[in-house]
N, C-alpha and C positions, 0 to 999 in steps of 0.2 A: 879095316881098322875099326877099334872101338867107339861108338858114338851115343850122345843120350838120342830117345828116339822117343818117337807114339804113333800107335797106328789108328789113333781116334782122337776126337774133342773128348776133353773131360775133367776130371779134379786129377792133383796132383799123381796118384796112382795109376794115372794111364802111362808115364812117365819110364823109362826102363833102359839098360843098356845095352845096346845089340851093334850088329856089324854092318856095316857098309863099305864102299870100294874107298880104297881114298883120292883123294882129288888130285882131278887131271888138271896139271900146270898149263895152264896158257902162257904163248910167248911173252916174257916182261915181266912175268910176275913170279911172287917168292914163295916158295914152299915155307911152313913153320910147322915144325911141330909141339904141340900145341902142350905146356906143362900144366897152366890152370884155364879155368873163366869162371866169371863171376855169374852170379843167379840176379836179373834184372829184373823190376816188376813190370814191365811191359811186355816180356815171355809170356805171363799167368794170360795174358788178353789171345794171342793166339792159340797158346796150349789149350783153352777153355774152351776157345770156340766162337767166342767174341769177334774174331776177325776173321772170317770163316769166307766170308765173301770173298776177301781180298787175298786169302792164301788159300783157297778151292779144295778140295776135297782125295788129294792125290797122296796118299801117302805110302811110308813113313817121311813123319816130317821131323824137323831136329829143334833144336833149342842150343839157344847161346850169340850171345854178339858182340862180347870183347873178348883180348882173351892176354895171356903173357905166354910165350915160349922161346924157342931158340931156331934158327935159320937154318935150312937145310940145304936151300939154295934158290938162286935168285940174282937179279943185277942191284945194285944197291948198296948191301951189308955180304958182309963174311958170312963164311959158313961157320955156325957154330953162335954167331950174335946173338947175345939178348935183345930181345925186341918185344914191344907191349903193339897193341891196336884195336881193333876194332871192325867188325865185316860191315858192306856198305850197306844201306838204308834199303829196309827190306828184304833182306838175308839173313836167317838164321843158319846156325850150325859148327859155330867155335868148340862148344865143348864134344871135342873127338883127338884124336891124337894126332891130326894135320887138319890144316886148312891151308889155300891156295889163293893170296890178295893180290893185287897192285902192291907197289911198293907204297903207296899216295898215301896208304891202308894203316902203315905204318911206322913208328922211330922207336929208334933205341931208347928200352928200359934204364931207369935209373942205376950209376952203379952201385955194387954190393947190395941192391936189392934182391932178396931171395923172390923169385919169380911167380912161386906159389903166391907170396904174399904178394904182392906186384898184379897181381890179375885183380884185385879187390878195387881198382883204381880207373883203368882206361875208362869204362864206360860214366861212371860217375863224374871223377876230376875233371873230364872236358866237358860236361852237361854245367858243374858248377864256374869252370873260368869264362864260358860262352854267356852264363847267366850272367852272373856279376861285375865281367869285367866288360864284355861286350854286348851284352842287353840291358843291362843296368846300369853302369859305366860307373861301381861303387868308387866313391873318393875317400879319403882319408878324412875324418872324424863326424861321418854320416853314418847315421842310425840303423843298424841293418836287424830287421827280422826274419827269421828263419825257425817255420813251420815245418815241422819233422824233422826237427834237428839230429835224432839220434839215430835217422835211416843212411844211406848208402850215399845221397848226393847229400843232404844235410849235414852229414857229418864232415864232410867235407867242405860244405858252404861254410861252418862256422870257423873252420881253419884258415881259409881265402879270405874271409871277411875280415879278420884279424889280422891276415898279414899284408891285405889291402888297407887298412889304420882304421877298420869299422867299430862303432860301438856295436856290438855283438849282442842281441838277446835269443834268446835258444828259446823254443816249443817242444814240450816233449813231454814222455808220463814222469812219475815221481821217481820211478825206478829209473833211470837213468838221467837223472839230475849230476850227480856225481860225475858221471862220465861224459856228460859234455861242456861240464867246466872243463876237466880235464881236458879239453881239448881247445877250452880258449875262450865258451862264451863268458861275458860279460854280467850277463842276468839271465836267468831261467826260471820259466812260468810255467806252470801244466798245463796241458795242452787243450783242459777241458775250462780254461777260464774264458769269462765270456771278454769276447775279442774288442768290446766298447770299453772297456778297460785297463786296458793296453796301453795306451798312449798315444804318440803319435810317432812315423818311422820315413825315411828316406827313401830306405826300399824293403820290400817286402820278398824273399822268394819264398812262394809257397810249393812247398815238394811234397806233401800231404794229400791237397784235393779235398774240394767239400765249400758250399757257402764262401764263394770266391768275393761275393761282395761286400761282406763283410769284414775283410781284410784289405781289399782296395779302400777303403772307407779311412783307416790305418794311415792312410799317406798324405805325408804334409804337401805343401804347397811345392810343386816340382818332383816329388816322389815318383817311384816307377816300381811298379810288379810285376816280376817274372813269376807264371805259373810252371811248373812242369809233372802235375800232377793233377789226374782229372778224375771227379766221382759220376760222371751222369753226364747224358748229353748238353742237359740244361746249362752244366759249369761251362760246358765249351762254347754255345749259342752266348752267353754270357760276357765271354772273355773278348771274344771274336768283337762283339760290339764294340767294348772299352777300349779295345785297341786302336777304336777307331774315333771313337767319340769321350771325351769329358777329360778336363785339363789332368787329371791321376791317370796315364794308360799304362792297361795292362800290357804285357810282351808277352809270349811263348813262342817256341820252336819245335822242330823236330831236330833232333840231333844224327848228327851225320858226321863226324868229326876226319881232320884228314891230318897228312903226318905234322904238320905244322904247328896243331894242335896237342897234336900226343907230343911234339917234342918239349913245345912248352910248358906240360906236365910235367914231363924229366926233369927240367932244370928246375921248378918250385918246389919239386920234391928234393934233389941232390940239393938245394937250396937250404933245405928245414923247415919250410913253409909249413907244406902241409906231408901228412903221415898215413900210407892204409890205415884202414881201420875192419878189421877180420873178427866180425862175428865166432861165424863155424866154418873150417874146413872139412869139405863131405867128400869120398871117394866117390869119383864116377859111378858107380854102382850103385850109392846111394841119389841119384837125381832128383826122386819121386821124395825121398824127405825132406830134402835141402829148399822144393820149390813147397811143401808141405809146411816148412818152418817159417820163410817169408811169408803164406799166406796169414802163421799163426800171430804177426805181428813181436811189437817186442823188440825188434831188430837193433842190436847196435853194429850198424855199420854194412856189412859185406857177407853175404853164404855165398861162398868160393868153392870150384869144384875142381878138385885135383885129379886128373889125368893121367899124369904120368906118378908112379909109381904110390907106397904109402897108403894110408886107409883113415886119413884125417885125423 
């Protein structure tokens, strides 16, 4: 089967699409073949070499960890289901034309959601409801800030936040001021204003990275920050503390999400809540651009890599 692949650390041009077997089904679990996935910035850390320790030297190695497609078989879902998910913690390799999960891995996509667009969602929409609704625990008519508004979970945060009763203010460049009203925030600031002018906020999630204390500093009295973006070791020795110490704590996670999660994606989505938001869609053959285009910043929303059929 087709799969993106590398057979080295490197910048995005190590990146290419080649062949590999496709996956042997273990008892219990569902075949999918796989339509999109989306491009996550946590790929760029392994692809690069950054996690080199922890994913050794053995390659080719793959890229991709959510994905949307349809069931080919499995106990569960029908054959033929749309189904969105996610491969478990420390697995890469969605973007290929199967993959082989637990059913735990996965729930049914939203209906009449085109699946291509559909893949823009798993990995982000569950990193933002775990944020907000389960490590921040946003309330209706509290102050929400959301740094990097106009990326992949951000854009999403500021749709959750709204439909959670948040006053909404957006971080982001001037070029896409426009488009994250459009999506709901409240007030939008550039993302270069210094952060002691702000105000003050209930919660903070920062999906950016960078100068974490400065934006902890943001939080009124009961306030709560979810990180889930990091520039430096230092942010993380950082956070690790606050989490432990001083009446403002930080939260982060790793995300791991299971089908309970992705279902209660479906239903916010078949809801109206919230909406993908699809930058660029790139054909598999294009991988090395797609992760090329996220590095180049600018992002509104999702670079989604279509699989099955099409050329974006």
């Amino acid at each position: 089967m087709r799969a993106a692949l590398f057979d080295r650390y490197g910048p995005p041009e190590v990146l290419y699409e080649g062949v590999v077997p496709e996956p042997t089904v273990a008892p219990g679990h569902v075949l999918v073949r796989v339509h999109a996935a989306s491009v996550n910035g946590g790929e760029r850390w392994g692809r690069s070499g950054e996690l080199k320790l922890l994913l050794g030297r053995r390659f080719p190695k793959r890229v991709g960890i959510d994905f949307a497609g349809e069931v080919v078989s499995g106990p569960g879902f029908a054959p033929g289901a749309h189904v969105w998910g996610g491969l478990p913690r420390g697995r890469f390799g969605s973007a290929a034309e199967y993959v082989a999960v637990h059913p735990r891995q996965l729930a049914l996509s939203p209906a009449g959601l085109d699946l291509v667009r559909a893949a823009a969602l798993p990995g982000v929409g569950t990193t933002a409801i775990t944020a907000l609704r389960d490590k921040a625990r946003l309330r209706p008519g509290e102050r929400l800030l959301v740094r990097g508004a106009s990326g992949g979970v951000g854009s999403v945060a500021v749709q959750l936040g709204k439909a959670y009763g948040a006053h909404v203010t957006a971080l982001t460049g001037k070029s896409t001021f426009d488009f994250v009203r459009e999506l709901g925030a409240d007030e939008v600031v550039d993302y270069r204003a210094d952060p002691a002018e702000l105000g003050r906020y209930d919660v903070v999630l920062d999906a950016y990275g960078g100068t974490p204390g400065a934006y902890r500093r943001l939080l009124a009295p009961g306030g709560r920050m979810v990180a889930i973006a990091f520039r430096s070791a230092a942010d993380v020795g950082y956070l690790l503390a606050s989490a432990v110490f001083g009446p403002r704590r930080a939260r982060f996670f790793s995300g791991n999400p299971k089908s309970e999660l992705f279902a209660d994606l479906t239903a916010l989505v078949e809801s109206g809540a919230i909406r993908p938001v699809v930058d660029t869609v790139h054909p598999l053959a294009d991988i090395a651009e797609a992760h090329r285009a996220l590095e180049a910043g600018g992002v509104r929303g999702k670079h989604v890599i279509r699989v099955i059929g099409g050329t974006g």
